[in-house]
Backbone as a printed PyTorch tensor [residue, N CA C, xyz], in Angstrom:
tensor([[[-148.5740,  -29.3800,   -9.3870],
         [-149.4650,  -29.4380,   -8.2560],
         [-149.0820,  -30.5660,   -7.2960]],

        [[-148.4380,  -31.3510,   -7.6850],
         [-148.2100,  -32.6050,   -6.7560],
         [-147.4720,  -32.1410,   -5.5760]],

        [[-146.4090,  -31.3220,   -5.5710],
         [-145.7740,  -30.3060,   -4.1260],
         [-147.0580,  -29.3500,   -3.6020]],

        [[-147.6080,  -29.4850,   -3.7360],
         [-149.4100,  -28.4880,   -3.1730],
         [-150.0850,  -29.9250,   -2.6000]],

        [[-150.0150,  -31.2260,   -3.2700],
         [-150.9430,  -31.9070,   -2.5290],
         [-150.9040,  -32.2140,   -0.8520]],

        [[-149.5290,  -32.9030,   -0.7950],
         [-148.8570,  -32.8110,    0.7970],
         [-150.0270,  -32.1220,    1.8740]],

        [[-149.7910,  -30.6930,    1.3040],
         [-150.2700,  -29.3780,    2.5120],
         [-151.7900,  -29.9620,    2.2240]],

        [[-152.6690,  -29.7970,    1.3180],
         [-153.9870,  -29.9990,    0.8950],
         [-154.5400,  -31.3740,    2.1630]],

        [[-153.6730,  -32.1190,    1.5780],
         [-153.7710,  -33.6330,    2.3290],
         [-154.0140,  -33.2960,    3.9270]],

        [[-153.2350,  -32.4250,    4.3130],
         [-152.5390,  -31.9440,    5.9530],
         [-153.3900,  -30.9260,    6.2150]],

        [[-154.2920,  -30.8770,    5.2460],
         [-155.4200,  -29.6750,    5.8950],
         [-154.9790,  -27.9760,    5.7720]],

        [[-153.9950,  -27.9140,    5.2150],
         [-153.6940,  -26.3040,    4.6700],
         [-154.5440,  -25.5690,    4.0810]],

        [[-155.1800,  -24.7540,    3.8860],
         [-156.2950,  -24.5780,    2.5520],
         [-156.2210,  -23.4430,    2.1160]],

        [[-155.2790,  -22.5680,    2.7570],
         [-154.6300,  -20.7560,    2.1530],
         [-153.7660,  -20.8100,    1.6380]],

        [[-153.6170,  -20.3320,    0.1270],
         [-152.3610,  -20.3770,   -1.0330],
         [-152.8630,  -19.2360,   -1.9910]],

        [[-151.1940,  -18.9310,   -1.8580],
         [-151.0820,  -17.1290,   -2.7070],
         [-150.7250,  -17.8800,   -3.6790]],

        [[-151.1350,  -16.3670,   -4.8240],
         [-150.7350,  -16.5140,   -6.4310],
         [-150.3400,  -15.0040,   -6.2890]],

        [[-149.0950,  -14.7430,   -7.3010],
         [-148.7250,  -13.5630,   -7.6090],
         [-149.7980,  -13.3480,   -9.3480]],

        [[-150.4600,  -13.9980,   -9.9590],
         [-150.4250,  -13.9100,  -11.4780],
         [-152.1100,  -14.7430,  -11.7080]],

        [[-152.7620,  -14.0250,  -12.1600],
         [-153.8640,  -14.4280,  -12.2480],
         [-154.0480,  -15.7230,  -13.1030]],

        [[-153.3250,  -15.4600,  -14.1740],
         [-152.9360,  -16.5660,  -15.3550],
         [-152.4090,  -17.5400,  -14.5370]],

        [[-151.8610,  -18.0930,  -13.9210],
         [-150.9390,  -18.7900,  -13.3350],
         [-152.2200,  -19.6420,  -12.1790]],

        [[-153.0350,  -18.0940,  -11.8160],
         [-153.4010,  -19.4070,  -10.6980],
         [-155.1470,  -20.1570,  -11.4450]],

        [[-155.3090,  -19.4330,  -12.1520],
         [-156.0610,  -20.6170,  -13.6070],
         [-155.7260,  -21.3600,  -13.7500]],

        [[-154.6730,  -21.4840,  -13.9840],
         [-154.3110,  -22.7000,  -14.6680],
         [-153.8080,  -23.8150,  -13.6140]],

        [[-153.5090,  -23.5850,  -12.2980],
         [-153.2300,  -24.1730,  -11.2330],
         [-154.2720,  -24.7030,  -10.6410]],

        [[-155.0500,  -23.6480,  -10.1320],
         [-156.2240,  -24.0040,   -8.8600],
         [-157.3320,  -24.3420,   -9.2790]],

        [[-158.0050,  -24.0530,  -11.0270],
         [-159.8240,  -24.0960,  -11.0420],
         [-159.7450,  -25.2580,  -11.0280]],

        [[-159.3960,  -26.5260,  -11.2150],
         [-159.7640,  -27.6370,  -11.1240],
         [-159.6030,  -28.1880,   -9.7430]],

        [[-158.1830,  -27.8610,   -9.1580],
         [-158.1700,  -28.2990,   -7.8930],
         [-159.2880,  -27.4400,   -6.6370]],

        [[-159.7770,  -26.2640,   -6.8760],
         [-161.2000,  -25.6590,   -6.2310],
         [-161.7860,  -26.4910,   -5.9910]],

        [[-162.3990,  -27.1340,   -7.7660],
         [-163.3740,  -27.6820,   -7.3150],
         [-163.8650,  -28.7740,   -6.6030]],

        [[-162.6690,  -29.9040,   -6.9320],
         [-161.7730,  -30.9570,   -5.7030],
         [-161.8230,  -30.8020,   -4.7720]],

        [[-161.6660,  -29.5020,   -3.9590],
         [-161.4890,  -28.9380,   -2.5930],
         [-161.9010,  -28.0480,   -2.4680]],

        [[-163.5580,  -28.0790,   -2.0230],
         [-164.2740,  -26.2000,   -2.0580],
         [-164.0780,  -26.1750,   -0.7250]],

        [[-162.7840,  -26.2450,    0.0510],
         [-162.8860,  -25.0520,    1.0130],
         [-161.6680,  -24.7820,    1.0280]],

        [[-160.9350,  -24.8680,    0.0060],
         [-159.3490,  -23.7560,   -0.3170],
         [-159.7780,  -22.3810,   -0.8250]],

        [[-158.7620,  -21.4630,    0.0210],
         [-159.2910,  -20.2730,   -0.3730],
         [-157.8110,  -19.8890,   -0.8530]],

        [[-158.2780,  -19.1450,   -1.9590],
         [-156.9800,  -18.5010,   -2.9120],
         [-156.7180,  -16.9830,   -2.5850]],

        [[-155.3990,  -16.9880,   -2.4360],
         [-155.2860,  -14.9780,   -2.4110],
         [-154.3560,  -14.8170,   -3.3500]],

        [[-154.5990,  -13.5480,   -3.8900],
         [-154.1270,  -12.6090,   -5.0570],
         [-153.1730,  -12.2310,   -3.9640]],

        [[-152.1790,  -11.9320,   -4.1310],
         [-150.5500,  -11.2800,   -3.3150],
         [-150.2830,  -10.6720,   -4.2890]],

        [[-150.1450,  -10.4860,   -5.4470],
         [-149.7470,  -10.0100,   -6.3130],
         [-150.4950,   -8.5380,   -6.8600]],

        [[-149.3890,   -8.0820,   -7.7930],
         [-150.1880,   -6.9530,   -7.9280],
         [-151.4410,   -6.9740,   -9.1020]],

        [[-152.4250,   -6.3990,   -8.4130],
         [-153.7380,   -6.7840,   -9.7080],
         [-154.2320,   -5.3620,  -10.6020]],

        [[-154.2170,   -6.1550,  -12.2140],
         [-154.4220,   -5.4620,  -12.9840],
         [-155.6690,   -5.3700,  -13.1330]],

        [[-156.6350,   -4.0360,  -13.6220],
         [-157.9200,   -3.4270,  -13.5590],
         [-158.3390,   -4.6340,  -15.0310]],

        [[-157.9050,   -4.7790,  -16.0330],
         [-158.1010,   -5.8660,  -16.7950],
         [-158.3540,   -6.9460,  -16.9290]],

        [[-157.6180,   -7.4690,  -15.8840],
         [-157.4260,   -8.8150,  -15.2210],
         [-158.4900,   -9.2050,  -14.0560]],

        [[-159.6480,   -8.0290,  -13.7950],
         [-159.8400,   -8.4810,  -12.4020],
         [-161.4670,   -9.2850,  -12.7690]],

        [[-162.2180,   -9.3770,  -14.0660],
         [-163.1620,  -10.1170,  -13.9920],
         [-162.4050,  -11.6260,  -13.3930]],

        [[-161.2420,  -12.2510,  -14.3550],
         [-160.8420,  -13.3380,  -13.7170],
         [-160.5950,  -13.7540,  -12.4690]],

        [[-159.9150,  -12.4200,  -12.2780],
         [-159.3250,  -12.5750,  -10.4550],
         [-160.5540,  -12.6350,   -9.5160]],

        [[-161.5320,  -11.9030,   -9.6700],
         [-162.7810,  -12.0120,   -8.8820],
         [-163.3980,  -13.4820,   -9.1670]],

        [[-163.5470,  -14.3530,  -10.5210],
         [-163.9480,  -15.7370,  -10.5700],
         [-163.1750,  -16.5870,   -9.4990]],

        [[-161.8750,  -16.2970,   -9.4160],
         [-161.1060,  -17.5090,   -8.4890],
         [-160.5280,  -17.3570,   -7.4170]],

        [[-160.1260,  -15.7730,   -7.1070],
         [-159.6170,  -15.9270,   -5.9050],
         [-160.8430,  -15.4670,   -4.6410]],

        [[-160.5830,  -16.0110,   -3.1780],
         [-161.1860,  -15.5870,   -2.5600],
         [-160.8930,  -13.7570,   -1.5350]],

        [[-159.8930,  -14.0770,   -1.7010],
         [-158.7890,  -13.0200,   -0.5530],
         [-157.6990,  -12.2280,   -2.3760]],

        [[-157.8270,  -11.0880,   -2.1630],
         [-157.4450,   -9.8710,   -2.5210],
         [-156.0560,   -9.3260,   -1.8930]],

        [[-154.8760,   -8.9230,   -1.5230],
         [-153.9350,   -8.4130,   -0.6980],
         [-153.1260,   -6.8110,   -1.6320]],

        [[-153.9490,   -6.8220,   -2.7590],
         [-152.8780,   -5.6590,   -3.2430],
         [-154.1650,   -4.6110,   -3.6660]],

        [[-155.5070,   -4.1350,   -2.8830],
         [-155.8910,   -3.3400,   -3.4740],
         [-155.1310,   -1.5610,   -3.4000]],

        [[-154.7590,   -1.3410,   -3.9680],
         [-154.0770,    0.2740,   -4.4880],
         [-154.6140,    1.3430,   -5.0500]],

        [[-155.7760,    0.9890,   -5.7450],
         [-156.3760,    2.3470,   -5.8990],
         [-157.7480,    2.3480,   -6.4870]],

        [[-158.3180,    3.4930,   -6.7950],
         [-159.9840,    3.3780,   -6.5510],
         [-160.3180,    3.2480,   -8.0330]],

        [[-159.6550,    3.2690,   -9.1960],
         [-160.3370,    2.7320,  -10.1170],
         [-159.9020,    1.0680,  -10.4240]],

        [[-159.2000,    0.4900,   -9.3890],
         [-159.1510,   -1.2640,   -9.2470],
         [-160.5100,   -1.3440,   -8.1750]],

        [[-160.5170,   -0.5760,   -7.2450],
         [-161.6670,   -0.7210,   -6.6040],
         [-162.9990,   -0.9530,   -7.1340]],

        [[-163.6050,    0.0540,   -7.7680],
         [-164.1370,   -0.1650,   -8.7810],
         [-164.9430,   -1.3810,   -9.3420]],

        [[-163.6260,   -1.3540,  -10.1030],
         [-163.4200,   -2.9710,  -10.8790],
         [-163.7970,   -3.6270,  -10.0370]],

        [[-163.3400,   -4.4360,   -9.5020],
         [-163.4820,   -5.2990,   -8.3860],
         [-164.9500,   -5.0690,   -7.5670]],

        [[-165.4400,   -4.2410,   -7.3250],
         [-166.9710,   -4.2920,   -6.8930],
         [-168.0050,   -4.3920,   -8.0310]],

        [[-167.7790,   -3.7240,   -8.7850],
         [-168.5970,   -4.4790,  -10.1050],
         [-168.8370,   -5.4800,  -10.4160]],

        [[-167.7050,   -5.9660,  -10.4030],
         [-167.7220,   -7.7910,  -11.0240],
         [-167.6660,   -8.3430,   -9.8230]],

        [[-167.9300,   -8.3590,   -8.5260],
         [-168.5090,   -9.6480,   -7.7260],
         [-169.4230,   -9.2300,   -7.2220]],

        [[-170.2350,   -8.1870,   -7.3580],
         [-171.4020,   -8.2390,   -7.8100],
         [-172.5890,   -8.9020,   -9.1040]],

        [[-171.7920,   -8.7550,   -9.7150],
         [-172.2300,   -9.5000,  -10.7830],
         [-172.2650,  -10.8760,  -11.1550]],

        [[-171.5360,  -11.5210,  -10.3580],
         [-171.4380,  -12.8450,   -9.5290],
         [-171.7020,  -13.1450,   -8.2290]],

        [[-172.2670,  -12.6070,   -7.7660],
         [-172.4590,  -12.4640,   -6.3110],
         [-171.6530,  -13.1230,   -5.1950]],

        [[-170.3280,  -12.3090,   -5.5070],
         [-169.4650,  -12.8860,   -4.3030],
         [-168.8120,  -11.9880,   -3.7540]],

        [[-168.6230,  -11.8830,   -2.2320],
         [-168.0660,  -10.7820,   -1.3850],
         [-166.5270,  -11.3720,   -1.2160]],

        [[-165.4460,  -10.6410,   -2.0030],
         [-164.0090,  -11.0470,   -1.8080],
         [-163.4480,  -10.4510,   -0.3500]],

        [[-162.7040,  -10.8970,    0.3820],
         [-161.8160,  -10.6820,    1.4410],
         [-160.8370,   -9.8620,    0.5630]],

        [[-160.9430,   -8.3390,    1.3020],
         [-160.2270,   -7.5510,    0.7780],
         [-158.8540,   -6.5750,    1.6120]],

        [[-157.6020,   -7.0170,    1.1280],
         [-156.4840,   -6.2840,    2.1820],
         [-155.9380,   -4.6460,    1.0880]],

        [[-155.9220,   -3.7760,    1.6670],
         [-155.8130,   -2.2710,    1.1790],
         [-153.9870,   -2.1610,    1.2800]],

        [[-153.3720,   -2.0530,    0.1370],
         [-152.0790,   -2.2030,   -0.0550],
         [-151.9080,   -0.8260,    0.6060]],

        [[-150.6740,   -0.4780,    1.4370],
         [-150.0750,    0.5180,    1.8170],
         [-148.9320,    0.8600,    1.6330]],

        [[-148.3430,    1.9040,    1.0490],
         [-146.9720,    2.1720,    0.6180],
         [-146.3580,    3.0450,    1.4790]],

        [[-146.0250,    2.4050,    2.8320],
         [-145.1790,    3.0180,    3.6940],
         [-144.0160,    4.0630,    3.7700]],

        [[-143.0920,    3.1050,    2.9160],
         [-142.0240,    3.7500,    2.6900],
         [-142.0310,    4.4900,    1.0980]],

        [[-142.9330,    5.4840,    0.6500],
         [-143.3390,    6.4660,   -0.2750],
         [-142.3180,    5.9320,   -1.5250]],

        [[-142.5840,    4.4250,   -1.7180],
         [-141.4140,    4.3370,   -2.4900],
         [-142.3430,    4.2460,   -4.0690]],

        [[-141.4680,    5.0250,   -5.0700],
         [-141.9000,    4.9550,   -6.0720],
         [-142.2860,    3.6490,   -6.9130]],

        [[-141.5770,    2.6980,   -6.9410],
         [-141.3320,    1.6680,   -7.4890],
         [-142.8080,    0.7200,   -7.1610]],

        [[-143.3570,    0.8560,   -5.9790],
         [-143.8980,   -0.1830,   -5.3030],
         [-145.0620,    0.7920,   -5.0690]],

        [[-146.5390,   -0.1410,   -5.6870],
         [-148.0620,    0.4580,   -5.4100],
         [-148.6820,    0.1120,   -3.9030]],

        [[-149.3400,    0.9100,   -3.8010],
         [-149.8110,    0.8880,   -2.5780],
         [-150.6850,    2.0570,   -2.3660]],

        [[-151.5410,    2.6540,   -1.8240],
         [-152.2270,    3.4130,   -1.3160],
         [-151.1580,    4.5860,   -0.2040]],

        [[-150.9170,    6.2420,   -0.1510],
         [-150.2950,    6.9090,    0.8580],
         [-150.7850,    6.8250,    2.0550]],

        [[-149.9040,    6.7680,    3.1430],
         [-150.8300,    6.0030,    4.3820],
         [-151.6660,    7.6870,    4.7780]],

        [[-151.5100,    9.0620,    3.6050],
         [-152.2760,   10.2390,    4.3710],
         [-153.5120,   10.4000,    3.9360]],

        [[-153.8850,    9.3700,    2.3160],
         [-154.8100,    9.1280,    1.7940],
         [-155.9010,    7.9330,    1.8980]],

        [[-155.1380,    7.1820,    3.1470],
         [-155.3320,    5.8020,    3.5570],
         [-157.0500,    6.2630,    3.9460]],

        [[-157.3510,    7.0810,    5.0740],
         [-158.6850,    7.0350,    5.3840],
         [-159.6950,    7.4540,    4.5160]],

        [[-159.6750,    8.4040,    4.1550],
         [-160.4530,    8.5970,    2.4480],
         [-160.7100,    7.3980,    1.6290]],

        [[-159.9920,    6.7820,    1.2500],
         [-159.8020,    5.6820,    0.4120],
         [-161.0130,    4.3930,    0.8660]],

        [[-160.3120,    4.0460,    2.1360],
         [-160.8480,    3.1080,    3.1720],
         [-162.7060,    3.6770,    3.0010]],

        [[-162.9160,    4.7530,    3.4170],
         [-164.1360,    4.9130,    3.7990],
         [-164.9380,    4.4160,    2.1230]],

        [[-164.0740,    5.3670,    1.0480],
         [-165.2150,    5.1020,    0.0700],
         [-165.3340,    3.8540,   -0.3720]],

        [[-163.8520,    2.5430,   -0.4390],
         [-164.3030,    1.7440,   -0.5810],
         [-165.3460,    1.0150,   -0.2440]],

        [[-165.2320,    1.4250,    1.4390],
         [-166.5220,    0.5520,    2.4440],
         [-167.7240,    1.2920,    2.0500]],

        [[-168.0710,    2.7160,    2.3370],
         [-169.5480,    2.6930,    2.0860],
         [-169.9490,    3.2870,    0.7150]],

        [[-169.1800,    3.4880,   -0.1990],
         [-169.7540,    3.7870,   -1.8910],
         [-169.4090,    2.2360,   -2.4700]],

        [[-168.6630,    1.5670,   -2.2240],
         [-168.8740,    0.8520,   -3.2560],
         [-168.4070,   -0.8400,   -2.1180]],

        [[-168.9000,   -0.5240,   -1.1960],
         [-169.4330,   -2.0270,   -0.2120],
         [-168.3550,   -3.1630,   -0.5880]],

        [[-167.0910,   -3.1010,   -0.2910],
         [-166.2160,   -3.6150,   -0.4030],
         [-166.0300,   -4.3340,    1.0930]],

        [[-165.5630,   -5.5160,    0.8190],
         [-165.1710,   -5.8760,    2.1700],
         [-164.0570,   -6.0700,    2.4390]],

        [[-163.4830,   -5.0960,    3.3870],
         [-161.9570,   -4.3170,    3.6530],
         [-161.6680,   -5.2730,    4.7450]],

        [[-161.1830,   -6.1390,    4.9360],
         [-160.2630,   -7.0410,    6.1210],
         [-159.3210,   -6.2280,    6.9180]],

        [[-158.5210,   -5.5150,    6.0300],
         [-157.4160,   -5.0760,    6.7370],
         [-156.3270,   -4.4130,    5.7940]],

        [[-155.4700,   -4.2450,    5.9370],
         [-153.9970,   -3.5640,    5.7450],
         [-152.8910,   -4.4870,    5.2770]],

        [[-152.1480,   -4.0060,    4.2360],
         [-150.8290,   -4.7130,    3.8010],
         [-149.9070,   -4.1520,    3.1880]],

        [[-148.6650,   -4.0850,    3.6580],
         [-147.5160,   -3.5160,    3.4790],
         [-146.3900,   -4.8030,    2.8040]],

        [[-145.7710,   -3.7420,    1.9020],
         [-144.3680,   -4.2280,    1.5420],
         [-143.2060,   -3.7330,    2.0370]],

        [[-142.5250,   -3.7920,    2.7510],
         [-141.7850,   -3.0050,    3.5620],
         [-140.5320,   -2.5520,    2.4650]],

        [[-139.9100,   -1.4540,    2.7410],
         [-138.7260,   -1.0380,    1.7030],
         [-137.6620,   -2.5260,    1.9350]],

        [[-136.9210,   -2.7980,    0.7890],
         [-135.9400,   -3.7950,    1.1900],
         [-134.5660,   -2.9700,    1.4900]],

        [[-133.7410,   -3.7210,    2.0970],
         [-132.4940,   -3.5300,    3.1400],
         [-132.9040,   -2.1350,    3.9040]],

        [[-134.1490,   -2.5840,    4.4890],
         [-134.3840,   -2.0220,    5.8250],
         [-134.9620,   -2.3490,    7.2140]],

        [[-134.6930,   -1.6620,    8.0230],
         [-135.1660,   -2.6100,    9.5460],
         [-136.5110,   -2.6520,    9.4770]],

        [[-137.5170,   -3.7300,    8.9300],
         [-139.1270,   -3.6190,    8.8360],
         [-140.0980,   -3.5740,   10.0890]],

        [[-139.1760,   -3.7940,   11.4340],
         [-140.0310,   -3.6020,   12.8340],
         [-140.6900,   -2.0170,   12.7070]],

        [[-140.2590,   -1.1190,   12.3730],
         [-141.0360,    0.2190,   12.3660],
         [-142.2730,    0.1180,   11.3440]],

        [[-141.9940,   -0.6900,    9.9520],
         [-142.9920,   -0.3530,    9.1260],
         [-144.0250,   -1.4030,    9.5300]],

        [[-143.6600,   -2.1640,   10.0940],
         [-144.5980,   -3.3010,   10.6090],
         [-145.7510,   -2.8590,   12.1180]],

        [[-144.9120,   -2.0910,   13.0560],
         [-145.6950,   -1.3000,   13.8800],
         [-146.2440,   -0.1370,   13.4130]],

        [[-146.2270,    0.8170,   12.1510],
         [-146.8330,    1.5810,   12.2060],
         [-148.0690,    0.7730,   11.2320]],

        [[-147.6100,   -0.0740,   10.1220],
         [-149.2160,   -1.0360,    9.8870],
         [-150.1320,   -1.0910,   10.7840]],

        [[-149.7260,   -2.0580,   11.5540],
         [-150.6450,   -2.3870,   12.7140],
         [-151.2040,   -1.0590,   13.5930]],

        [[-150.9740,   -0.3180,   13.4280],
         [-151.4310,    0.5170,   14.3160],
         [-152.2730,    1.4770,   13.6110]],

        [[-152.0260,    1.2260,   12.0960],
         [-152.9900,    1.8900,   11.1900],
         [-154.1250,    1.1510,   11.2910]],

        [[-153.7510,   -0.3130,   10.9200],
         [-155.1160,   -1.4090,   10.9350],
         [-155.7950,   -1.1940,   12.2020]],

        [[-155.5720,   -0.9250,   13.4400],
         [-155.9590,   -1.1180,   14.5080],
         [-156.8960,    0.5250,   14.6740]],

        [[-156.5080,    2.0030,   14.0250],
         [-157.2210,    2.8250,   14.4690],
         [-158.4530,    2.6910,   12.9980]],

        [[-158.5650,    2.0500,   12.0710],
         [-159.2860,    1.7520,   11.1150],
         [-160.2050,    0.2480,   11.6350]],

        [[-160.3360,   -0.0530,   12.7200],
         [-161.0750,   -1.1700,   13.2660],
         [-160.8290,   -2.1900,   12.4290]],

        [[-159.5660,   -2.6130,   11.7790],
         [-159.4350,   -4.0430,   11.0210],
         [-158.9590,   -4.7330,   11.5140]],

        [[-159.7090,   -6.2080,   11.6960],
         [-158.8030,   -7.2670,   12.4870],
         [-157.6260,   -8.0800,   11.6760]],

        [[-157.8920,   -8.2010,   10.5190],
         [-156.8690,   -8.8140,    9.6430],
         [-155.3830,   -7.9530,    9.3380]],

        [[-154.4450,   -8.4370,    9.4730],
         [-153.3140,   -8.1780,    8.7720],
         [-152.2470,   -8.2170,    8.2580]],

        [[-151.9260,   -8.5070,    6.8420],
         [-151.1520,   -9.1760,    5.7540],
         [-149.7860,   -8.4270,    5.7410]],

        [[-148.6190,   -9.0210,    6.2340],
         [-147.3430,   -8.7300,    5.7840],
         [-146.2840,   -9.7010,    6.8560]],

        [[-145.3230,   -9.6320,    6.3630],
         [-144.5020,  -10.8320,    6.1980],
         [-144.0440,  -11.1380,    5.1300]],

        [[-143.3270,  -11.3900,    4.8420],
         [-142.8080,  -12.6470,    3.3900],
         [-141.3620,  -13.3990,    3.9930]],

        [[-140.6190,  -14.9630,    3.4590],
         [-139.9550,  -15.6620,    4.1600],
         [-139.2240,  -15.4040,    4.4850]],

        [[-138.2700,  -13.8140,    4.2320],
         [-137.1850,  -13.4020,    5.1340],
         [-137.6000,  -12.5220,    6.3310]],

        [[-139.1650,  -12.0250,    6.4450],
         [-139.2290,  -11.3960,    7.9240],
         [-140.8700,  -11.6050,    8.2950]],

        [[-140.7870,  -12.9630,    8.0160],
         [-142.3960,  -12.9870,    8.9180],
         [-142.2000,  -13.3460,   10.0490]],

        [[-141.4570,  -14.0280,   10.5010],
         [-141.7040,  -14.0030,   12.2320],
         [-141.8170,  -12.3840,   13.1830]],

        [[-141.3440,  -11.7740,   12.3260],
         [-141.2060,  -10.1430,   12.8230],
         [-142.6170,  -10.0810,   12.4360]],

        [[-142.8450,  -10.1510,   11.7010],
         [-144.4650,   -9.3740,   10.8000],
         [-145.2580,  -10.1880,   12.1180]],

        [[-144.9080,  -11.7230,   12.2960],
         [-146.0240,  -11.9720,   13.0560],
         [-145.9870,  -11.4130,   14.6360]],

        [[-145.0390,  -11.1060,   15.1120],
         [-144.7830,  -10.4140,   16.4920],
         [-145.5650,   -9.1940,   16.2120]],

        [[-145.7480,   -8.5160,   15.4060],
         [-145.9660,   -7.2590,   15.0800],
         [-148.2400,   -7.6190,   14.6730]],

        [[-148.5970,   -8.4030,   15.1240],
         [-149.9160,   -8.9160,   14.6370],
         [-150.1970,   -9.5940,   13.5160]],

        [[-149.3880,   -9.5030,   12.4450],
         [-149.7040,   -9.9510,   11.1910],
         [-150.6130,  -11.2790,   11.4100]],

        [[-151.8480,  -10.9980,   10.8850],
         [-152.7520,  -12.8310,   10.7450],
         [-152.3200,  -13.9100,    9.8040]],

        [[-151.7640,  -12.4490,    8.1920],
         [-151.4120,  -13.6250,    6.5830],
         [-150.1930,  -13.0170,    6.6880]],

        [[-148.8380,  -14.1350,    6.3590],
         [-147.8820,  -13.9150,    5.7390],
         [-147.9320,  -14.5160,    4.7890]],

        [[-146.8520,  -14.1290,    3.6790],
         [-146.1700,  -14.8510,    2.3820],
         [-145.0280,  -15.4380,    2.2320]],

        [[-145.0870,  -16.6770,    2.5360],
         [-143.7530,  -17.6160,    2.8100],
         [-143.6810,  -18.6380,    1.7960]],

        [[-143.9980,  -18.4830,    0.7140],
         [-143.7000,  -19.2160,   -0.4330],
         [-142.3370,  -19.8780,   -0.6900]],

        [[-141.6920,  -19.1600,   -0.3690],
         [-139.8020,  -19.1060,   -1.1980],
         [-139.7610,  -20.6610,    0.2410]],

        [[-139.8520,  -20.2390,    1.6870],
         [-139.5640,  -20.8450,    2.2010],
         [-140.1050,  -22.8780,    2.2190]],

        [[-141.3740,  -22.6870,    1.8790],
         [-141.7800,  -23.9300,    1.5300],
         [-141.5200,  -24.6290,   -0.1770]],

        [[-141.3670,  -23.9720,   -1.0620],
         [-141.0330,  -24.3690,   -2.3450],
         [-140.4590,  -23.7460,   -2.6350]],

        [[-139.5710,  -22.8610,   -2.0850],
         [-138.1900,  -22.8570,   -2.7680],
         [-138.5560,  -21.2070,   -3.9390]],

        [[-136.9600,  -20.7760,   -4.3170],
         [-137.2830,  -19.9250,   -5.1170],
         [-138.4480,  -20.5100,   -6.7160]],

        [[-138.5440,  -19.1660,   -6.9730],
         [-139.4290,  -18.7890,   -8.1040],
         [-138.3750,  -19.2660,   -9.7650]],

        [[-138.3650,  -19.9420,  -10.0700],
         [-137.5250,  -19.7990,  -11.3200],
         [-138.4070,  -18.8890,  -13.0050]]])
């Protein structure tokens, strides 16, 4: 944590976790040190995992499908906390990588919002890698934008300045401030 204090010190207060375990063991103490850091899940979240993930993080970025949905409205209800929620989109229909189909995108969207009162921020894409991401980045935004969401998550440290030309509000630039992941 001592490479986290710096930013903390400097008034930063938004920091991704890929791993729920990971950001336990990182952030509940420093939370409570600093109740106005808000934590986001970037990572992909397991339906198992999400009583925890709902205790600590504030911001959500990989919801994918309606029985994590679910999950996730249950249990912050049951704690009474409304998470900032971004609706993963799988642009490029790639198998490998979860996300919501952008033809199932409005269906999805609606029941989260009015069956199970989720609070949907916005849209987030992983773009295919070794590809030009300005297309998948304008057709995001233009999804978020006919779905009335002002928030929107994509970027990571090899193409967020694109993501942010393209509207993005959250990128993920981890690698670039601390360096790879070992």
């Amino acid at each position: 944590m001592k490479e986290i204090e710096p930013l903390i010190n400097s008034g930063h207060i938004h920091f991704g976790e890929n791993k729920v375990q990971e950001a336990i063991q990182k952030w509940q103490d420093v939370k409570i040190l600093h109740e106005n850091l808000k934590l986001h899940m970037v990572g992909k979240l397991q339906t198992n995992k999400v009583k925890q993930a709902v205790s600590i993080f504030d911001y959500i970025h990989s919801l994918d499908n309606i029985k994590l949905a679910k999950k996730i409205s249950i249990e912050q209800k049951k704690i009474k906390k409304n998470l900032k929620i971004f609706i993963q989109v799988n642009l490029g229909n790639e198998e490998q990588k979860s996300g919501i189909d952008k033809k199932n995108l409005k269906e999805f969207y609606h029941e989260c919002k009015s069956q199970l009162d989720l609070n949907i921020i916005g849209l987030m894409c992983i773009p295919p890698n070794e590809i030009e991401v300005k297309s998948y980045f304008k057709e995001l935004a233009y999804l978020n934008n006919i779905h009335g969401l002002k928030d929107l998550s994509m970027g990571m440290s090899s193409d967020y300045l694109e993501a942010v030309s393209f509207g993005a509000t959250f990128v993920r630039i981890g690698s670039k401030i601390f360096g790879n992941r070992f």
